[in-house]
CHARMM internal coordinates of N, CA and C (Angstrom, degrees):
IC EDIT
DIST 1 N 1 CA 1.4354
DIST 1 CA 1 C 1.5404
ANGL 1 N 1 CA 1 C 110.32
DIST 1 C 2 N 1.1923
ANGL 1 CA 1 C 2 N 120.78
DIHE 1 N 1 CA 1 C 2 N -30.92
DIST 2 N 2 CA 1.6698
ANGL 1 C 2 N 2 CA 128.27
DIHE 1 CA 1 C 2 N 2 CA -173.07
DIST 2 CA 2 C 1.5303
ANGL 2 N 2 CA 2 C 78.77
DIHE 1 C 2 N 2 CA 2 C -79.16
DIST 2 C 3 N 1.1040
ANGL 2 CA 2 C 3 N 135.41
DIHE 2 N 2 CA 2 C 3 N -80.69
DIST 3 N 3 CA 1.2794
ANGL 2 C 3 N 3 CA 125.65
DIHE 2 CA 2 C 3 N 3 CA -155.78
DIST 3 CA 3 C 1.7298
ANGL 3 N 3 CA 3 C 135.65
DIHE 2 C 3 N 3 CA 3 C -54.16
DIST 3 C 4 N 1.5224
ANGL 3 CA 3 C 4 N 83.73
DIHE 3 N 3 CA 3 C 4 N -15.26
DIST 4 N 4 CA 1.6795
ANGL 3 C 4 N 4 CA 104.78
DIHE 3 CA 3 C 4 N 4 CA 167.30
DIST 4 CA 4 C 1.8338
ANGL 4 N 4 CA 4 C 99.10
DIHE 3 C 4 N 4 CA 4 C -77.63
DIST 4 C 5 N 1.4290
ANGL 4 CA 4 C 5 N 108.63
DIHE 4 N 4 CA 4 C 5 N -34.65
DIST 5 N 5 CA 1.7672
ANGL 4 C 5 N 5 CA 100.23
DIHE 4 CA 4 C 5 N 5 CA -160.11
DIST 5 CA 5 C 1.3983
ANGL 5 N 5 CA 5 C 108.69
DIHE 4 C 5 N 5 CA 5 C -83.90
DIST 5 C 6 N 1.5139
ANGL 5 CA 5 C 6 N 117.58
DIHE 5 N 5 CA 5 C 6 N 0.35
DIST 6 N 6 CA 1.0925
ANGL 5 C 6 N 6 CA 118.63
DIHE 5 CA 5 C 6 N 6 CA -174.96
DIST 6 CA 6 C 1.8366
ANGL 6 N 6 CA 6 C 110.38
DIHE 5 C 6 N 6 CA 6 C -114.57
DIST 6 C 7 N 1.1634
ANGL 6 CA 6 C 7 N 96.14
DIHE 6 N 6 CA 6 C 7 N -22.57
DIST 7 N 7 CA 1.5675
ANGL 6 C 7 N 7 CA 102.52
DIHE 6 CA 6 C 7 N 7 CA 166.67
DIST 7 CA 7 C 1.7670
ANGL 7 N 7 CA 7 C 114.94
DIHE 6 C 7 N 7 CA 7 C -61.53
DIST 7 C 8 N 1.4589
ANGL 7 CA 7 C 8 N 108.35
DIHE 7 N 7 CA 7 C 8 N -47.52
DIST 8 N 8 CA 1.1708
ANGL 7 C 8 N 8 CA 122.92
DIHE 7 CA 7 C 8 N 8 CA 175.67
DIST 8 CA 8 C 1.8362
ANGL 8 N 8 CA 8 C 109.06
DIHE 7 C 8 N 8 CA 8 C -61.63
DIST 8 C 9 N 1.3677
ANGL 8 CA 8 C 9 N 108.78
DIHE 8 N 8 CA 8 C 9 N -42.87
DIST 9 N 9 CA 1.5873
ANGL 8 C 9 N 9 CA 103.81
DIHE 8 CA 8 C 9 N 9 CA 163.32
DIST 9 CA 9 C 1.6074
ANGL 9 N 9 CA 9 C 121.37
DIHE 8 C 9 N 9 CA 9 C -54.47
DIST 9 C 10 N 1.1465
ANGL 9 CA 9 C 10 N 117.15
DIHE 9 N 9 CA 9 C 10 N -67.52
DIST 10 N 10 CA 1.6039
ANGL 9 C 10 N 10 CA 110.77
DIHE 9 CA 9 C 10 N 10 CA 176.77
DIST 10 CA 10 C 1.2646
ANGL 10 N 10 CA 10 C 115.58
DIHE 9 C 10 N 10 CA 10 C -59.52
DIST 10 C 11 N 1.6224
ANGL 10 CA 10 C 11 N 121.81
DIHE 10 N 10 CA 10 C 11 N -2.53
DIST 11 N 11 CA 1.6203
ANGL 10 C 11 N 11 CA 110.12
DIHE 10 CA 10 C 11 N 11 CA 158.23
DIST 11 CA 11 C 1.2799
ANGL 11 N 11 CA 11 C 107.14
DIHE 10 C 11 N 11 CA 11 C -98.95
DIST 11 C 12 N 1.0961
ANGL 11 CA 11 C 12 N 139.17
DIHE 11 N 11 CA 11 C 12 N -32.11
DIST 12 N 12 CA 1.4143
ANGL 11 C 12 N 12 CA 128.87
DIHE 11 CA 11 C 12 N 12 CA 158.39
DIST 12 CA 12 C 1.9873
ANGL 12 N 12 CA 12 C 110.59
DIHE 11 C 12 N 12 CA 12 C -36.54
DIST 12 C 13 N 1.3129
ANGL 12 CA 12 C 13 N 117.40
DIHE 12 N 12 CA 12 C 13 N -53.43
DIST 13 N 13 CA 1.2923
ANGL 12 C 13 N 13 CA 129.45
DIHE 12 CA 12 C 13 N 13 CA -145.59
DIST 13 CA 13 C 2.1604
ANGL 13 N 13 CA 13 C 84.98
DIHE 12 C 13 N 13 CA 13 C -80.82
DIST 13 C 14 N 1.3415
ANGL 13 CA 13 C 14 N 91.25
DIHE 13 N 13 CA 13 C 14 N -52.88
DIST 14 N 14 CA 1.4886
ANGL 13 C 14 N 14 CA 85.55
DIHE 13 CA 13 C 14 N 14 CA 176.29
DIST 14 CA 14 C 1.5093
ANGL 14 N 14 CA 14 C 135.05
DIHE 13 C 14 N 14 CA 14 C -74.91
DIST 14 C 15 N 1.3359
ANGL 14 CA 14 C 15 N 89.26
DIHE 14 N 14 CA 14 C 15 N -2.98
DIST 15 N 15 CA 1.9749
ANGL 14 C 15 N 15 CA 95.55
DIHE 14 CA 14 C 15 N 15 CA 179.00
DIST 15 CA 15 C 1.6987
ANGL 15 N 15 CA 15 C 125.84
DIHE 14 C 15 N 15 CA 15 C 72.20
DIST 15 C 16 N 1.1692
ANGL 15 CA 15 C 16 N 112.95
DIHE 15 N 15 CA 15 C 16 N 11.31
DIST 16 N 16 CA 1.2613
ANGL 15 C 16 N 16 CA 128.20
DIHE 15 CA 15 C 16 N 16 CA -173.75
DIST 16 CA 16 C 1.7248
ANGL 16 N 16 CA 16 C 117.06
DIHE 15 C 16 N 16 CA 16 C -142.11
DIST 16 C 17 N 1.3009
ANGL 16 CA 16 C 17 N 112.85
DIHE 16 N 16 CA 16 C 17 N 152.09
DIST 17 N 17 CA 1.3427
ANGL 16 C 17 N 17 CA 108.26
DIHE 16 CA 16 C 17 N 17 CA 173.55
DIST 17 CA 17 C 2.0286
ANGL 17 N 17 CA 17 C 118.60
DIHE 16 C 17 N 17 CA 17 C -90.54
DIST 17 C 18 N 1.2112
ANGL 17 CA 17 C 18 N 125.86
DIHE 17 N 17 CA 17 C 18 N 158.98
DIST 18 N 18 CA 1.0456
ANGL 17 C 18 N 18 CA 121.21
DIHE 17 CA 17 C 18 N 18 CA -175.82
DIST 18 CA 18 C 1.8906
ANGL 18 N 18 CA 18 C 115.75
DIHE 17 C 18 N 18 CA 18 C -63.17
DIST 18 C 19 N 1.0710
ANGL 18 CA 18 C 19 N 112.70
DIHE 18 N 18 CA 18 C 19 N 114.48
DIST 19 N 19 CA 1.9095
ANGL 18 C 19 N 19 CA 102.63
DIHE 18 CA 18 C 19 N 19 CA -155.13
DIST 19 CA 19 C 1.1871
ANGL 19 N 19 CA 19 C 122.94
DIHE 18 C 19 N 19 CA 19 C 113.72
DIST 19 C 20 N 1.3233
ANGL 19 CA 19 C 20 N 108.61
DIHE 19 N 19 CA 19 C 20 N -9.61
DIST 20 N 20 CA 1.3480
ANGL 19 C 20 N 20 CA 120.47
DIHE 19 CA 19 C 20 N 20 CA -179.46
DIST 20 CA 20 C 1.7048
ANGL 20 N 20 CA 20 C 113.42
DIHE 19 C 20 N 20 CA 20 C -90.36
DIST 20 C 21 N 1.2789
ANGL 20 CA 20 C 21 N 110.55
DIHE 20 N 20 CA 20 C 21 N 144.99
DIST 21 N 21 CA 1.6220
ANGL 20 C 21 N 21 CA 101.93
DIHE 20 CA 20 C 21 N 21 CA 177.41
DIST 21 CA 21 C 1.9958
ANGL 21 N 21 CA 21 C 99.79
DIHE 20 C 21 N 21 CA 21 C -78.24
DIST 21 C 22 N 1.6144
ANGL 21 CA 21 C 22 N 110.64
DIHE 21 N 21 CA 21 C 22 N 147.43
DIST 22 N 22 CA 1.7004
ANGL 21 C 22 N 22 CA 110.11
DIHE 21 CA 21 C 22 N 22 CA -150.32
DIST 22 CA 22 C 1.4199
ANGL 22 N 22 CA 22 C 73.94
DIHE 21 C 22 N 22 CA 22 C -84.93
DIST 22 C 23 N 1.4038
ANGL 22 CA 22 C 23 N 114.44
DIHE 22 N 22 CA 22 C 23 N 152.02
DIST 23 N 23 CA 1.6479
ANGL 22 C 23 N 23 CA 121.00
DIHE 22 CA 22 C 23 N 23 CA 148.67
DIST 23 CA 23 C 1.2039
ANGL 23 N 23 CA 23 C 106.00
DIHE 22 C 23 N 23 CA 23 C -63.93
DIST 23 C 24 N 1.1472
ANGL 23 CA 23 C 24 N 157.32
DIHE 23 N 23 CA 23 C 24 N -37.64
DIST 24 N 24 CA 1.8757
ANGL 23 C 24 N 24 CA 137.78
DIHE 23 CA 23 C 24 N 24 CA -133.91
DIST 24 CA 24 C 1.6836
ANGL 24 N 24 CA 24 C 82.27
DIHE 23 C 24 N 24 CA 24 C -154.69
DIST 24 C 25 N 1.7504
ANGL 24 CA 24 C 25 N 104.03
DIHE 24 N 24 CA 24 C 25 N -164.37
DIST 25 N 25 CA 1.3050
ANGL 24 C 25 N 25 CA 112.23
DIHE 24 CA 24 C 25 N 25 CA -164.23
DIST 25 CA 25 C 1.1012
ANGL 25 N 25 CA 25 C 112.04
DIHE 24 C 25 N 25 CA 25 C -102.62
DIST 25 C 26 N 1.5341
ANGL 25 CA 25 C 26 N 123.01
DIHE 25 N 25 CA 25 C 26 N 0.01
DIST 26 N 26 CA 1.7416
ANGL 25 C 26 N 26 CA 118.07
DIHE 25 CA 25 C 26 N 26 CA 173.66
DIST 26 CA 26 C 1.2955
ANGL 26 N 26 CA 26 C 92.75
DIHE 25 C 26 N 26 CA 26 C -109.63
DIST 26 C 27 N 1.8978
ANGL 26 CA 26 C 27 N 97.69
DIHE 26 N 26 CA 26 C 27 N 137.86
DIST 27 N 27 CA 1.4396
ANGL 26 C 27 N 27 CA 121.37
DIHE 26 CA 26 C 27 N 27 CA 153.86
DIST 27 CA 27 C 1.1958
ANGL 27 N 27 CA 27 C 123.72
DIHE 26 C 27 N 27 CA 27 C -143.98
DIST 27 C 28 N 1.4438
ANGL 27 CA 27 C 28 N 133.67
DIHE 27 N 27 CA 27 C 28 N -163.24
DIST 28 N 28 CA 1.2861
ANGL 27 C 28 N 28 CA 145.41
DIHE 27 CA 27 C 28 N 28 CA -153.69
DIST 28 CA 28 C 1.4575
ANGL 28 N 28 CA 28 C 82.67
DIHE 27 C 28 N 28 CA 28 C -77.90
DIST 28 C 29 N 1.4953
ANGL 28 CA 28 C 29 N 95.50
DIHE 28 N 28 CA 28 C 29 N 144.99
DIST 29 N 29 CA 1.9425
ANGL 28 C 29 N 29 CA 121.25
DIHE 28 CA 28 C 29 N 29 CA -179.48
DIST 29 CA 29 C 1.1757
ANGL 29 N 29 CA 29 C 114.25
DIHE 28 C 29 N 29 CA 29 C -144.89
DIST 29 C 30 N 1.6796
ANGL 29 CA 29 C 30 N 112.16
DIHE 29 N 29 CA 29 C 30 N 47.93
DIST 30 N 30 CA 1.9080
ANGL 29 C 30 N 30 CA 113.03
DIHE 29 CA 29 C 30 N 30 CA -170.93
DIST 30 CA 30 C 1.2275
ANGL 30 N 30 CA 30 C 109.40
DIHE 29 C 30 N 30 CA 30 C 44.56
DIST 30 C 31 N 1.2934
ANGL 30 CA 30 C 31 N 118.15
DIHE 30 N 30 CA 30 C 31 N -178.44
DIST 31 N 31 CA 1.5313
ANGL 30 C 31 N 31 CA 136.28
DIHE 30 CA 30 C 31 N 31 CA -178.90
DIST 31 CA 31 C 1.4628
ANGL 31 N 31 CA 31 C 110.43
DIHE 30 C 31 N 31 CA 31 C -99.06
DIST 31 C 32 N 1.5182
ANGL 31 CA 31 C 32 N 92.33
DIHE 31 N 31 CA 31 C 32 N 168.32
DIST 32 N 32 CA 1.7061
ANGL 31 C 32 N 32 CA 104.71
DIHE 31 CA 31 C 32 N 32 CA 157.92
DIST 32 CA 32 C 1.4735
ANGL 32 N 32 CA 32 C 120.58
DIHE 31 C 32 N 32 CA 32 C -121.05
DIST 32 C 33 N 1.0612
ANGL 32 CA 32 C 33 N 130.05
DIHE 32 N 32 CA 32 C 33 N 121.08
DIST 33 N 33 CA 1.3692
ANGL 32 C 33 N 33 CA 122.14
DIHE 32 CA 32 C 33 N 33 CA 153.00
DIST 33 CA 33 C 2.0179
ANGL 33 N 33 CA 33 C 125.84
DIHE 32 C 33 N 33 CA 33 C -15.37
DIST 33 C 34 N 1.5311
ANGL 33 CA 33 C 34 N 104.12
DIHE 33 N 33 CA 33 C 34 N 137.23
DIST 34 N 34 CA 1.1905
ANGL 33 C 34 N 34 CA 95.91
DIHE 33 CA 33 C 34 N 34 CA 164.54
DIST 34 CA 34 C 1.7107
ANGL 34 N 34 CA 34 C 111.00
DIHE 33 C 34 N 34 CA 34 C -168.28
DIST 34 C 35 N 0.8726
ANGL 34 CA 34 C 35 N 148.86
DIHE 34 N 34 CA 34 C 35 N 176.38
DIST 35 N 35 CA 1.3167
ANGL 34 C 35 N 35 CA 135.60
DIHE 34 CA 34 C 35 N 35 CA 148.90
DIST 35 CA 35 C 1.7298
ANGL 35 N 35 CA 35 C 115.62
DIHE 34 C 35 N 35 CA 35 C -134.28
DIST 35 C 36 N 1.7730
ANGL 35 CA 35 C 36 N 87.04
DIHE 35 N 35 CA 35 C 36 N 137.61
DIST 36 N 36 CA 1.3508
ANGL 35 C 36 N 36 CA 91.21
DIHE 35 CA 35 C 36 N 36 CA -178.17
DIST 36 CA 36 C 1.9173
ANGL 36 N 36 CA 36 C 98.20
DIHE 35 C 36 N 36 CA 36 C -97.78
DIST 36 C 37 N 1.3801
ANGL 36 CA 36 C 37 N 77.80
DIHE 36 N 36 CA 36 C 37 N 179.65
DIST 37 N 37 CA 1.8889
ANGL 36 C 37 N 37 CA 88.28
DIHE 36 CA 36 C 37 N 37 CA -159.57
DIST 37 CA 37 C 1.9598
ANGL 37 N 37 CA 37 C 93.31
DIHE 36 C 37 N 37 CA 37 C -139.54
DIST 37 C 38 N 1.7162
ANGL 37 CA 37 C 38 N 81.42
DIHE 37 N 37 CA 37 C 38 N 106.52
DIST 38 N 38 CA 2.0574
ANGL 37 C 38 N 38 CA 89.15
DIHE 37 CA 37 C 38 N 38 CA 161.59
DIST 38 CA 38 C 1.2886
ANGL 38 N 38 CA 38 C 124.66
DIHE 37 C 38 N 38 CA 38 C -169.03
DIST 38 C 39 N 1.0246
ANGL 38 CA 38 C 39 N 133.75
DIHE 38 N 38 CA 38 C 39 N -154.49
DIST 39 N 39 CA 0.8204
ANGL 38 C 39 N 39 CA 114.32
DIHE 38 CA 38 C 39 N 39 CA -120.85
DIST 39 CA 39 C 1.8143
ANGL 39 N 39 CA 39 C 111.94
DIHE 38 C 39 N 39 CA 39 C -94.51
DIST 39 C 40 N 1.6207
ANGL 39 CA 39 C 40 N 119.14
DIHE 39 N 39 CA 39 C 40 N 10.99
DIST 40 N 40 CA 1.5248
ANGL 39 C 40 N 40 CA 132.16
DIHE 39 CA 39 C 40 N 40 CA 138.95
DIST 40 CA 40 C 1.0472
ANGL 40 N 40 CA 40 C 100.50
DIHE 39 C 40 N 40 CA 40 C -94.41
DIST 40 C 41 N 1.3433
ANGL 40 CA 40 C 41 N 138.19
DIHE 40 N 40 CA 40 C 41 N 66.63
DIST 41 N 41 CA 1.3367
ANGL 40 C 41 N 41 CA 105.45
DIHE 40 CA 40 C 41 N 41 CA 173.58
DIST 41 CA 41 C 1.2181
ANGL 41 N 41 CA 41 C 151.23
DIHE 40 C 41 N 41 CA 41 C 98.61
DIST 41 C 42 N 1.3390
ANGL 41 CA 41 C 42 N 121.84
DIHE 41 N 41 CA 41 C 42 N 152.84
DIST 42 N 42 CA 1.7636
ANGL 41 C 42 N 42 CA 118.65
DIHE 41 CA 41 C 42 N 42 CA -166.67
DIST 42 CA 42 C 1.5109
ANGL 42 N 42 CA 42 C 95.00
DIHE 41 C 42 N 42 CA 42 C -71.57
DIST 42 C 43 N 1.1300
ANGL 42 CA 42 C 43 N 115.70
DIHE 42 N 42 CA 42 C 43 N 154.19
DIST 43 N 43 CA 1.4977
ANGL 42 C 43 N 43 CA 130.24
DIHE 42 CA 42 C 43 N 43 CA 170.92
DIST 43 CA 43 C 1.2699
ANGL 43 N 43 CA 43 C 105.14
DIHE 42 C 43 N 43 CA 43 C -105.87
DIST 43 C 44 N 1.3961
ANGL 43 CA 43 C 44 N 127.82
DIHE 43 N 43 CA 43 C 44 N -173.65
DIST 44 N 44 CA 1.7394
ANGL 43 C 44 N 44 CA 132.53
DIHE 43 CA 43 C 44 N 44 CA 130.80
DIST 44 CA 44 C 0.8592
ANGL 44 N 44 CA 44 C 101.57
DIHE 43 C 44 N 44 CA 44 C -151.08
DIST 44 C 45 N 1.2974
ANGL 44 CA 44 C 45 N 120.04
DIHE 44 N 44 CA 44 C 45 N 141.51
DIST 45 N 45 CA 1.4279
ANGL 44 C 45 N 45 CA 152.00
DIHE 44 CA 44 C 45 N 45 CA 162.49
DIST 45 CA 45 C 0.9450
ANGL 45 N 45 CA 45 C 119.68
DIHE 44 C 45 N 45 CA 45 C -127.15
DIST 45 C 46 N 1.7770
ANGL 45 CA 45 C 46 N 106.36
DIHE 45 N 45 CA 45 C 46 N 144.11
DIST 46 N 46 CA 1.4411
ANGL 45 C 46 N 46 CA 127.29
DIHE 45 CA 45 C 46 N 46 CA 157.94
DIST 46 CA 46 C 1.6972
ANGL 46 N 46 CA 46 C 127.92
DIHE 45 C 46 N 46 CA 46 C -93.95
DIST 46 C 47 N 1.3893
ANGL 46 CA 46 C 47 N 85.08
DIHE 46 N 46 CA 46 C 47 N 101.22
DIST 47 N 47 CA 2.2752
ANGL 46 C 47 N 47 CA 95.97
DIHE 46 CA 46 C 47 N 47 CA -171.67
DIST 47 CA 47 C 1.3101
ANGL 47 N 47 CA 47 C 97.41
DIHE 46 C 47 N 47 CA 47 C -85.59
DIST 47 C 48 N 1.3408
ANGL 47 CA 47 C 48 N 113.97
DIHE 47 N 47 CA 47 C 48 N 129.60
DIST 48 N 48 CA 1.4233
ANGL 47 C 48 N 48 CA 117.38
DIHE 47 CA 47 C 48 N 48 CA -179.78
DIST 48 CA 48 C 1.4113
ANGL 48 N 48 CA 48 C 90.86
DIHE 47 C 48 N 48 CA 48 C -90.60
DIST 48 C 49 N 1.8403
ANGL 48 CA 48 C 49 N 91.11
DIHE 48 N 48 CA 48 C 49 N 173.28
DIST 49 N 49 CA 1.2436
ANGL 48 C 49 N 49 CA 99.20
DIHE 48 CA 48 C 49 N 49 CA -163.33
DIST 49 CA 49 C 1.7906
ANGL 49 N 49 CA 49 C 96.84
DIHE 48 C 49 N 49 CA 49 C -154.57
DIST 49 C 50 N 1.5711
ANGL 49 CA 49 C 50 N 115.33
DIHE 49 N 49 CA 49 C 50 N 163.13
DIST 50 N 50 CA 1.2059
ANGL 49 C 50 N 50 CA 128.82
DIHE 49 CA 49 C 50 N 50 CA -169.59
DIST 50 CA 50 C 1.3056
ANGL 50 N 50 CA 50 C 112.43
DIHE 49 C 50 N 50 CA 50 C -113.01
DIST 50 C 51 N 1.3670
ANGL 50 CA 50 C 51 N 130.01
DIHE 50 N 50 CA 50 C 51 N 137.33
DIST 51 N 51 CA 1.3160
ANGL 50 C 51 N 51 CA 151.05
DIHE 50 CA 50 C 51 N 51 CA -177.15
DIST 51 CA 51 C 1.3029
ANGL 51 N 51 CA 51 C 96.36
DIHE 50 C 51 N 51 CA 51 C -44.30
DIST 51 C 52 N 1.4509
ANGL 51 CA 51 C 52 N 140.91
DIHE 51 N 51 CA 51 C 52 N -51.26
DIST 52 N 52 CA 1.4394
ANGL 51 C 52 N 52 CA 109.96
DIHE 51 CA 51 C 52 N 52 CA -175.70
DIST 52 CA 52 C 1.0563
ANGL 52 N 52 CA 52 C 110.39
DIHE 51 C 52 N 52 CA 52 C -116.77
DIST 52 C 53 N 1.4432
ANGL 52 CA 52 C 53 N 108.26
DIHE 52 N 52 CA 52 C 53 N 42.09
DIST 53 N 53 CA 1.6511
ANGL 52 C 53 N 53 CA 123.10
DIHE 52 CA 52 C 53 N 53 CA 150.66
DIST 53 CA 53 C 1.7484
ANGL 53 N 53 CA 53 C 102.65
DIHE 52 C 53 N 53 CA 53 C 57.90
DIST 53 C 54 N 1.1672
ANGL 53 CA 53 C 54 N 139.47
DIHE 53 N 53 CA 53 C 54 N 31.71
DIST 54 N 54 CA 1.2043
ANGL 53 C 54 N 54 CA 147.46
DIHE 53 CA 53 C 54 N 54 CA -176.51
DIST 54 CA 54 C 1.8932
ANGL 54 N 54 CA 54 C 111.09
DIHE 53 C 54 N 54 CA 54 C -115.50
DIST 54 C 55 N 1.2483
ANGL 54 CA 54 C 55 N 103.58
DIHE 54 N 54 CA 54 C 55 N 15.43
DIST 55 N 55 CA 1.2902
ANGL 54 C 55 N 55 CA 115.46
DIHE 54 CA 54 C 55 N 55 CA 157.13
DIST 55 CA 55 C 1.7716
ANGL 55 N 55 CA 55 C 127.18
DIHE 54 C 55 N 55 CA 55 C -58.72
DIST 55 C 56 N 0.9296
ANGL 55 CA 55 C 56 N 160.33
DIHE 55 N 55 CA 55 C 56 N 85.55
DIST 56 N 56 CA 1.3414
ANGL 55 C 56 N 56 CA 131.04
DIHE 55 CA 55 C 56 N 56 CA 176.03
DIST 56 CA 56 C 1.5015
ANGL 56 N 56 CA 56 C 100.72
DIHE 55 C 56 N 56 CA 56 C -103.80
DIST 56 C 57 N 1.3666
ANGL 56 CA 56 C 57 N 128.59
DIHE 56 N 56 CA 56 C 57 N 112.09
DIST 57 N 57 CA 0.9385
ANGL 56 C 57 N 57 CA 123.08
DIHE 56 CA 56 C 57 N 57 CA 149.61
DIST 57 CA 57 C 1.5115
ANGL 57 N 57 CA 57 C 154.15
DIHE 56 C 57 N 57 CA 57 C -30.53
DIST 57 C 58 N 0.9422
ANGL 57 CA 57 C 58 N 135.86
DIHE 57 N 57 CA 57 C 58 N 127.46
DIST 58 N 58 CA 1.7456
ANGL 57 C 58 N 58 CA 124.31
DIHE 57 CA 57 C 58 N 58 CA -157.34
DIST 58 CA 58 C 1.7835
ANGL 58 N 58 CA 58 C 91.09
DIHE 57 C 58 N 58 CA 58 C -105.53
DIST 58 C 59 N 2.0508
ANGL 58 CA 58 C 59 N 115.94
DIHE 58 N 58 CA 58 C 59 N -49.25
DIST 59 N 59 CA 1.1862
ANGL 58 C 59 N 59 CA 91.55
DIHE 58 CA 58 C 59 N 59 CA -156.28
DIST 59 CA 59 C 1.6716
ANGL 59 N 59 CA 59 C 112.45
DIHE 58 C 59 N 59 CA 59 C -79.37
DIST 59 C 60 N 1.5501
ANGL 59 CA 59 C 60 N 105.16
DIHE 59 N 59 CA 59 C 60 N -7.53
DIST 60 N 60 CA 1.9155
ANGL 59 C 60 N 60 CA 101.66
DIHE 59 CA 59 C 60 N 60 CA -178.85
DIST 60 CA 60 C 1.4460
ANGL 60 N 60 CA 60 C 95.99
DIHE 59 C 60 N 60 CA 60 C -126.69
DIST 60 C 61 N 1.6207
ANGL 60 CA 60 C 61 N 131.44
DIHE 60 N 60 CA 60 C 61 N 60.17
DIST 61 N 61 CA 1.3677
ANGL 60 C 61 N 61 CA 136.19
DIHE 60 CA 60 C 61 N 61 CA -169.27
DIST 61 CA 61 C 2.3029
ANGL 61 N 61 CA 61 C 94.00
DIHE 60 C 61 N 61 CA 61 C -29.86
DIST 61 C 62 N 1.3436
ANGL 61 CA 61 C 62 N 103.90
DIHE 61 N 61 CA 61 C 62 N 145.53
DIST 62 N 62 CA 1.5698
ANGL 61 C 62 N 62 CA 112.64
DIHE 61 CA 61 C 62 N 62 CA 168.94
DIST 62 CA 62 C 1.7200
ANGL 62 N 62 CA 62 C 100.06
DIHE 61 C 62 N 62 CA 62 C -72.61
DIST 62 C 63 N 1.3045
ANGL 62 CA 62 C 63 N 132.02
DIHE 62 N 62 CA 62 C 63 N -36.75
DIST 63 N 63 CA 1.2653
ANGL 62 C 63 N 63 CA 118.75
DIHE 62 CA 62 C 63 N 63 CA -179.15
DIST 63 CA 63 C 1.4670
ANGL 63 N 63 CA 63 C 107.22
DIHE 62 C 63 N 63 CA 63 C -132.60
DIST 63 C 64 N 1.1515
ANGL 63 CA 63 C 64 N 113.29
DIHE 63 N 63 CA 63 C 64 N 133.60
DIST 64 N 64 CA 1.6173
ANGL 63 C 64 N 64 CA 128.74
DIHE 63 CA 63 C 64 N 64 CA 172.12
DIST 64 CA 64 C 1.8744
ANGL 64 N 64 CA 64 C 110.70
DIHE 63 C 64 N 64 CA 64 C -31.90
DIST 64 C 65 N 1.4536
ANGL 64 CA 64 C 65 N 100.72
DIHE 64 N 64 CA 64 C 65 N 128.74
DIST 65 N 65 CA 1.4041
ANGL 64 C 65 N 65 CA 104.60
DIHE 64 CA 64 C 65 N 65 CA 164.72
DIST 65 CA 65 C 1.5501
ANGL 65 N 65 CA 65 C 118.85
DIHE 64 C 65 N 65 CA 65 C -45.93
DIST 65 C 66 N 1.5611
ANGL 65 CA 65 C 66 N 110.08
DIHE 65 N 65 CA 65 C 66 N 139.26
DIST 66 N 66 CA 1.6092
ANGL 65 C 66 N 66 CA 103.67
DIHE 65 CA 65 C 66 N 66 CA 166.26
DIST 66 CA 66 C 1.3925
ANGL 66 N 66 CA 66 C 130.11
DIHE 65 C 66 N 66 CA 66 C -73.37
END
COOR INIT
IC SEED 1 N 1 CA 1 C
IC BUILD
C-alpha cells in the first residue's frame, strides 16, 4: 500500500500517467531500495524515483524529520 501511495506521488509530481508519452524532460527512473522501520517491524520498499532526482517524497520522506 505505501508503495502504491508513493507511485501515485511521482505521478502527481510528474504530471503524467505511467504509459503516457512525458510532457517535459524528467521521467520515471525505476526505484530504489530502502527500508522503513515501525512499529511491526522492518519493512522494504521500493520508492521510485525521477531522472532528475528532484523527487522528495512526503509519504516515505528520504531523511527523518528534525
Amino acid at each position: 500500500m505505501v508503495e502504491t501511495a508513493l507511485a501515485a506521488e511521482l505521478t502527481e509530481w510528474l504530471g503524467y500517467e505511467p504509459g503516457q508519452v512525458q510532457p517535459g524532460s524528467n521521467a520515471r527512473n525505476g526505484t530504489t531500495p530502502t527500508t522503513l522501520h515501525s512499529d511491526i517491524g522492518d519493512v522494504r520498499l521500493e520508492v521510485p524515483r525521477d531522472r532528475a532526482g528532484t523527487l522528495e517524497p512526503v509519504v516515505v520522506p528520504s531523511t527523518p524529520a528534525a
